[in-house]
C-alpha positions as CSV (number, residue, x, y, z in Angstrom):
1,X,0.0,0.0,0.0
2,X,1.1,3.8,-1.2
3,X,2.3,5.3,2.1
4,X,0.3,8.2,0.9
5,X,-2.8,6.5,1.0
6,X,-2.5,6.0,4.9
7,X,-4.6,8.9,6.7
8,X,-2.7,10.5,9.4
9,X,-3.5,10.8,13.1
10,X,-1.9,14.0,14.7
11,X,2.1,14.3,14.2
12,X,4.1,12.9,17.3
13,X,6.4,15.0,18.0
14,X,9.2,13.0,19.0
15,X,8.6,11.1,15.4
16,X,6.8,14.1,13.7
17,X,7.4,12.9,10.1
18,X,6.8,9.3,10.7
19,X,4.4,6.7,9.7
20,X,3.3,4.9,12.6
21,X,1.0,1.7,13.0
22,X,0.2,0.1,16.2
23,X,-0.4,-3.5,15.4
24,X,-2.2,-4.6,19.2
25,X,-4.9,-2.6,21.0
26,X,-7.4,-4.1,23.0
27,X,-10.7,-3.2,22.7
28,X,-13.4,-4.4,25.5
29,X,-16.6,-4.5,26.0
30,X,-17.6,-2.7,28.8
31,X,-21.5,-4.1,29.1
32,X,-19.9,-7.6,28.7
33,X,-22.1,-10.5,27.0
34,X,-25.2,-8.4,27.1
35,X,-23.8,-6.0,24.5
36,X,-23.4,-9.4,22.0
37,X,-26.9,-10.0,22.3
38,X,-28.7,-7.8,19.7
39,X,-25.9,-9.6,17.3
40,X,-26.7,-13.2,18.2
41,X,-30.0,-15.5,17.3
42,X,-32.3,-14.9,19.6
43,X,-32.2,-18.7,21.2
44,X,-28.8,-18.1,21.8
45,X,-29.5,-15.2,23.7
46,X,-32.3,-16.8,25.8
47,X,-29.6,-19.8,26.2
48,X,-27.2,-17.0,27.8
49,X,-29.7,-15.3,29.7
50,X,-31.0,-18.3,31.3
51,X,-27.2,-19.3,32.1
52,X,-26.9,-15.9,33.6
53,X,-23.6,-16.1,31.5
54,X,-21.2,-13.4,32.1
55,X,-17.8,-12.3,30.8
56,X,-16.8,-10.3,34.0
57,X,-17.5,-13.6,35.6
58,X,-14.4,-15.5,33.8
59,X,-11.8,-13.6,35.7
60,X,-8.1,-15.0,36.1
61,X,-8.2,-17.1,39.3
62,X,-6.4,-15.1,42.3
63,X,-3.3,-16.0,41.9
64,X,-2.9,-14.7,38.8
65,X,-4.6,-11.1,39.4
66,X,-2.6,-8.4,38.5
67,X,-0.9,-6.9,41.8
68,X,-2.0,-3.7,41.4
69,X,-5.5,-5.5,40.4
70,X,-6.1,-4.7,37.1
71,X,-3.8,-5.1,33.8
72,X,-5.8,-1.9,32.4
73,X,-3.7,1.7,33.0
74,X,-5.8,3.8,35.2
75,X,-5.2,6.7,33.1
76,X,-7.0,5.1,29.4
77,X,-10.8,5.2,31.8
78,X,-12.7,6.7,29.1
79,X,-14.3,10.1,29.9
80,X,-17.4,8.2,31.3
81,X,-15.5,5.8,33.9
82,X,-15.7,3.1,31.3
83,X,-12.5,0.7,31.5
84,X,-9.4,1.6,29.4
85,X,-10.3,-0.2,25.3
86,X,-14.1,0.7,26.3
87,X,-14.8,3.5,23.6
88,X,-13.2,3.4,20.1
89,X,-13.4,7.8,20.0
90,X,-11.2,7.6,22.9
91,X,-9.1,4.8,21.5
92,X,-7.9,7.6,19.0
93,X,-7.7,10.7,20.8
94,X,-6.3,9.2,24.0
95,X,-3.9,6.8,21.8
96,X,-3.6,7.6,18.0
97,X,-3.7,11.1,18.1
98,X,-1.5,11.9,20.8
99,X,0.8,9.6,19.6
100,X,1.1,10.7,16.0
101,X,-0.1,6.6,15.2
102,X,-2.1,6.2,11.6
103,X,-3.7,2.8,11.9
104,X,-4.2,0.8,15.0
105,X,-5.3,-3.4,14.8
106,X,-7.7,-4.0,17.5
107,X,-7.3,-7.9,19.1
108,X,-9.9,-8.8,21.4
109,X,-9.0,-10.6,24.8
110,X,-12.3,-11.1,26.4
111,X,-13.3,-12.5,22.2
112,X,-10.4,-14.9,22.3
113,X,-11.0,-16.1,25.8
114,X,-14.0,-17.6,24.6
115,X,-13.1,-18.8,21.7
116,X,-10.7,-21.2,23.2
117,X,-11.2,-22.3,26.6
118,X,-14.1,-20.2,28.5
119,X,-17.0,-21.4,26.5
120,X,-18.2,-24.7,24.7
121,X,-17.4,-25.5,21.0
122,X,-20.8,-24.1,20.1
123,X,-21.0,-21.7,22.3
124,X,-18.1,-20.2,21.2
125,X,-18.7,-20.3,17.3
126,X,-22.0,-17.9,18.4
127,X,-20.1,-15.7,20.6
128,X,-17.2,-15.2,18.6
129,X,-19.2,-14.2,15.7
130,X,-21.3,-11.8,17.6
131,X,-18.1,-10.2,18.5
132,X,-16.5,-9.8,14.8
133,X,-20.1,-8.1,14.0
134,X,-20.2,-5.7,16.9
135,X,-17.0,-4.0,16.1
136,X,-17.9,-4.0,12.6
137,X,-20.7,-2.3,13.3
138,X,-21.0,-0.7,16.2
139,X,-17.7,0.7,16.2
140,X,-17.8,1.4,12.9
141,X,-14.3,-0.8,11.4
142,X,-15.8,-1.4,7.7
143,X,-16.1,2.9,7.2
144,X,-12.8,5.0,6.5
145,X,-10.8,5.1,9.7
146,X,-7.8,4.4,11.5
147,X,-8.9,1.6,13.5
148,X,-8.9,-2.1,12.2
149,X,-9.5,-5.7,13.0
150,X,-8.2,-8.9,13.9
151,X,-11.3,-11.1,13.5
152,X,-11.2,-13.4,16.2
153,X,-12.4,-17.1,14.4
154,X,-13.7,-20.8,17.2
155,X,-10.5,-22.0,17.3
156,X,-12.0,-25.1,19.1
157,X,-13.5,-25.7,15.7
158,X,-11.7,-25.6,12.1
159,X,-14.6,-26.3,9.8
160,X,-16.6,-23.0,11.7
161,X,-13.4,-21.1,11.9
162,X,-13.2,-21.7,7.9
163,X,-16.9,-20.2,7.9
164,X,-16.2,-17.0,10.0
165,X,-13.1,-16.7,8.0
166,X,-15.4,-17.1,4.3
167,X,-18.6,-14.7,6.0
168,X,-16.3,-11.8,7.0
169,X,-12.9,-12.3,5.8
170,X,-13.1,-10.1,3.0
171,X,-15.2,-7.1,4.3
172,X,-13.5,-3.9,4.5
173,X,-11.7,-3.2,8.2
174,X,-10.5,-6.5,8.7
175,X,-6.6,-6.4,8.7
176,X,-5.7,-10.6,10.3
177,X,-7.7,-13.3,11.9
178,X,-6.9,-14.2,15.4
179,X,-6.2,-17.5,16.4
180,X,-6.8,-18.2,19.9
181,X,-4.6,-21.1,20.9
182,X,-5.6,-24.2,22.5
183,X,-3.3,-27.0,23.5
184,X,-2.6,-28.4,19.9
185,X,0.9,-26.8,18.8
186,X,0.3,-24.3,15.6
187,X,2.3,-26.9,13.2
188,X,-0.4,-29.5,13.5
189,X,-2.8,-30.4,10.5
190,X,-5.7,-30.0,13.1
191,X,-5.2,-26.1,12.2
192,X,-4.4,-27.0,8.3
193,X,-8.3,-25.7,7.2
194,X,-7.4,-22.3,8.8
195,X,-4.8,-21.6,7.5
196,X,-5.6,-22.7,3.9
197,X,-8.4,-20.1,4.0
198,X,-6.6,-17.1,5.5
199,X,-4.2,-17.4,2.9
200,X,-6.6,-17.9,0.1
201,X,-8.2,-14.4,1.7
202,X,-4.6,-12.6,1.3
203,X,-5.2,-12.3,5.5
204,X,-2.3,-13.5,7.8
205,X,-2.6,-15.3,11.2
206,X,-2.3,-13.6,14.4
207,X,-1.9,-15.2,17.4
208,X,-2.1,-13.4,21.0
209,X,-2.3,-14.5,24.4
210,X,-5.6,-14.5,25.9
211,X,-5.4,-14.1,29.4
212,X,-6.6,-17.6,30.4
213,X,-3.1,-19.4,29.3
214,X,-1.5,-21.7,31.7
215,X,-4.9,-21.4,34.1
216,X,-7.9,-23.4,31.9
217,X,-7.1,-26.2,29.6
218,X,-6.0,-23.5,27.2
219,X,-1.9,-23.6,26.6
220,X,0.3,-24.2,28.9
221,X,3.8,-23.5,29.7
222,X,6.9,-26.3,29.7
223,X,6.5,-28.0,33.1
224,X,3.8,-26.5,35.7
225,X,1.4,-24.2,36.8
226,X,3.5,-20.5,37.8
227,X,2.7,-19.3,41.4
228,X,1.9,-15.9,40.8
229,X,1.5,-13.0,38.5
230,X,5.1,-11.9,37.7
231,X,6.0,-15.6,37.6
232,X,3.2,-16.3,34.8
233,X,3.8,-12.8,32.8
234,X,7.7,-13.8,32.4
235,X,6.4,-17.5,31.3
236,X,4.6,-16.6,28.5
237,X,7.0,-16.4,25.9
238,X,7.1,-19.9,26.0
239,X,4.5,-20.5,24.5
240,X,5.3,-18.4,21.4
241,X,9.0,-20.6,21.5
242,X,7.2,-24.3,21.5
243,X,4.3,-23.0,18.4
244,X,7.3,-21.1,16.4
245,X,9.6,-24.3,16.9
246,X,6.3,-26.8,15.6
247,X,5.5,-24.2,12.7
248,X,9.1,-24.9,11.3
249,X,9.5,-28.5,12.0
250,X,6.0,-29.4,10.8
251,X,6.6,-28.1,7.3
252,X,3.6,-26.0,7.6
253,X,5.3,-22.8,5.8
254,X,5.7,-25.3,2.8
255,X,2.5,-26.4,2.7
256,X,0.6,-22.4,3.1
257,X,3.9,-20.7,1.1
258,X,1.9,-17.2,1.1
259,X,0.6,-17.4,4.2
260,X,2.3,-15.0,7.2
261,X,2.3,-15.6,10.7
262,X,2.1,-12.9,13.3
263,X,3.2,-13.5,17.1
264,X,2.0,-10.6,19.4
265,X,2.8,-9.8,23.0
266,X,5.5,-12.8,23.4
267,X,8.5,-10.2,22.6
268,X,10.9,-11.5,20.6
269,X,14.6,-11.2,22.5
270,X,14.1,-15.2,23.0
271,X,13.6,-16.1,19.0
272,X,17.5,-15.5,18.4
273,X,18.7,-18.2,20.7
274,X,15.9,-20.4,19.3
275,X,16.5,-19.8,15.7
276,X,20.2,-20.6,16.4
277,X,19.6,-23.7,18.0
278,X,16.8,-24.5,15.8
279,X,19.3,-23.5,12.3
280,X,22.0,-25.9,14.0
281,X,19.6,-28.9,14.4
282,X,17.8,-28.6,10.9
283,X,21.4,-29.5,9.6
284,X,22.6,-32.2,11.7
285,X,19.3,-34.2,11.1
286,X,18.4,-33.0,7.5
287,X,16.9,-36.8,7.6
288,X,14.5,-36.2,10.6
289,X,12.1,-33.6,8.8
290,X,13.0,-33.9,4.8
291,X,10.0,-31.8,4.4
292,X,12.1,-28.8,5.6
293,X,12.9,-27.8,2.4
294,X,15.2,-24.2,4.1
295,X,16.6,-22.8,6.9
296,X,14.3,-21.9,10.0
297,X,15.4,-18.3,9.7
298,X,14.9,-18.3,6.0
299,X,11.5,-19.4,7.3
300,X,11.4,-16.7,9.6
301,X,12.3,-14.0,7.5
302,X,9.8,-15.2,4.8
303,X,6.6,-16.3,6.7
304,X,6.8,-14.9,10.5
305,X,6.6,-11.2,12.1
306,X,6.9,-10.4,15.9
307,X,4.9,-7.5,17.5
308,X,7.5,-6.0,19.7
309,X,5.7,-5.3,22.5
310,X,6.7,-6.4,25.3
311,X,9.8,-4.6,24.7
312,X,12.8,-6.4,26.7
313,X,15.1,-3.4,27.0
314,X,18.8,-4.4,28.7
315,X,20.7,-1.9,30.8
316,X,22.5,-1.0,27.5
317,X,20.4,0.2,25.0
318,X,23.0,-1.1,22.4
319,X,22.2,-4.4,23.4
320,X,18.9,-4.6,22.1
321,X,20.2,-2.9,18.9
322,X,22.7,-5.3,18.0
323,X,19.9,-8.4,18.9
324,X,17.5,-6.5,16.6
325,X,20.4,-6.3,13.7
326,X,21.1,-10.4,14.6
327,X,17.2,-10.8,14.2
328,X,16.8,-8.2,11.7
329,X,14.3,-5.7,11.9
330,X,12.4,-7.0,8.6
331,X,10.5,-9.4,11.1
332,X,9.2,-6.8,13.6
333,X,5.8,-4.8,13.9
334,X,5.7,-2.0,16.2
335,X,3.2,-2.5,18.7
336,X,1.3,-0.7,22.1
337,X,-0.5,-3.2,23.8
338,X,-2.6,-0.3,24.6
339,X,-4.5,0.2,27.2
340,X,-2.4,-2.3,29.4
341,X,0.1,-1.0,32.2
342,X,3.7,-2.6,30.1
343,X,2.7,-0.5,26.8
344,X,5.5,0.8,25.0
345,X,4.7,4.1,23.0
346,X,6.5,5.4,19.8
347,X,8.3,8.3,21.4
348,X,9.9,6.1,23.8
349,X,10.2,2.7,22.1
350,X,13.4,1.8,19.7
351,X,15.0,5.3,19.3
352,X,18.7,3.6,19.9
353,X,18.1,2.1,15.6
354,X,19.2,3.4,12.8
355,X,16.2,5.2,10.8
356,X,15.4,3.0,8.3
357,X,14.9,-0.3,10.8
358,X,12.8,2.0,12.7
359,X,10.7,2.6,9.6
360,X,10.6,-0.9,8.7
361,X,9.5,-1.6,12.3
362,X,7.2,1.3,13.2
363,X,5.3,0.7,9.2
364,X,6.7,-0.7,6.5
365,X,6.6,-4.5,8.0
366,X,2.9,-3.8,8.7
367,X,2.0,-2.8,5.5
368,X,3.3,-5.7,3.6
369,X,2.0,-7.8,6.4
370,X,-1.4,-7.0,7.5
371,X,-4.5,-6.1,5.2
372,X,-4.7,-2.2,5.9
């Protein structure tokens, strides 16, 4: 896409002739399941009612609360006391305008929780639906503006995810399609379906931790269940490692050779390391996995971006810069994670690179990556 085509929020001054695009913002609905309703079939809705189902009801357990408890900065409450993600105006003049940012994805938590663990197979092919047409609609994603979407598709079913995928794939203002994980590694043909339809719809796969990792049946980490919050935040990156590791062993990049893969809030400091070990054993045991027709970071470079957020920043800032140069910036997606409390903003975020990684990271990535 022209650069020129992009419409611009409010210049940042710390980046004032930069594009910027955040590629994870978290919208929520504030009214919970009751706001899905008027976008579901009406026996669903009775089914729900009589459940007295509720999203603010599926909480992390209490040893997982955030200590402070809540994730959301206390400073994105929207104008009305609605949680921070609440109101898509004050998405953009809280965020995107005051940060100079031209497009923002939106990747719903609370629409991913259910579409892997929190509800039934059914349940969640309904709900998930009824999500992807509220922000549609109701805020307003298929007109001209700067906010887009990562439809969220029933991971815990492929044929339906296919469907979701086929209904709404192509409409205006949806940018990826998020795949909530469950505990079937990404390089498994259980997820071949999905994949073979995003990348017949020119959309790439975006996958996201949902909140409810390593507590429900969801994903878990290597060996255990963490103990507390800092312990489980810090584990999640292993997930990312174990899916990236069965993407590139499975021969799944062979098999979907225009499809892209995008991993957001793992970081990405621990992929070095792994593609390292990962390049060393693809040529000991060529015999192992014939299928594996390159090098995992050929792979990498080809098929897989990494939102940056969260942003592991050593002591010296040079550090990070020569990691970034070992990665190489041409896999990296500038992201927020607005309107939680680790958000990294532009003005802050990367300013130790040289300027054309940072344009590659901060827009040019996203624009050959994600449908804008």
């Amino acid at each position: 896409m022209n650069e020129t085509a992009i419409a611009r929020g409010k210049s940042n001054p710390e980046r004032p002739d930069e594009l910027i695009i955040d590629c994870d913002v978290h919208p929520v609905l504030k009214g919970g399941l009751p706001e899905l309703y008027p976008y579901m079939p009406e026996a669903w809705r009775q089914r729900f009612e009589l459940k007295t189902s509720s999203m603010h009801r599926s909480a992390l357990t209490m040893r997982f609360e955030h200590p402070s408890g809540s994730a959301v900065r206390a400073d994105a409450r929207t104008p009305d006391g609605g949680t921070g993600g609440s109101d898509p105006k004050y998405i953009e003049s809280h965020l995107l305008d005051q940060h100079g940012i031209s497009y923002a994805v939106l990747t719903s938590l609370q629409a991913g929780a259910q579409a892997c663990v929190l509800s039934g197979p059914d349940e969640s092919i309904v709900i998930t639906s009824a999500f992807n047409d509220l922000f549609l609609d109701k805020w307003g994603l298929e007109k001209a503006g700067r906010l887009r979407l990562a439809m969220t598709v029933p991971t815990q079913d492929p044929a339906a995810a296919v469907a979701e995928i086929r209904r709404i794939g192509g409409k205006k203002g949806v940018a990826a399609v998020f795949m909530p994980l469950i505990d079937i590694l990404m390089g498994n043909r259980y997820y071949h379906p999905i994949y073979a339809e995003a990348e017949k719809q020119g959309l790439p796969i975006l996958v996201h931790v949902t909140g409810t990792d390593t507590i429900y049946r969801g994903v878990p980490t290597s060996s255990g269940w963490p103990e507390n919050y800092s312990e489980r935040y810090v584990s999640l990156a292993q997930i990312g490692e174990a899916n990236l590791t069965s993407l590139v062993f499975s021969g799944t990049f062979e098999k979907f050779p225009k499809l892209k893969f995008v991993f957001v809030e793992f970081g990405f400091s621990w992929a070095v390391p792994l593609l390292w070990r990962m390049d060393r054993t693809w040529e000991s045991l060529r015999y192992d996995t014939p299928w594996v027709k390159k090098s995992p970071f050929e792979y990498i470079h080809d098929h897989v971006r990494f939102a940056t957020q969260p942003l592991d920043e050593p002591k010296d800032p040079n550090h990070l810069a020569q990691l970034i140069a070992m990665l190489g910036p041409e896999v990296l997606m500038f992201a927020t994670d607005y309107p939680h409390w680790d958000n990294d903003m532009p003005g802050q975020s990367l300013r130790m690179l040289p300027k054309d990684a940072q344009r590659k990271i901060f827009s040019e990535n996203a624009l050959a990556t994600l449908r804008l």
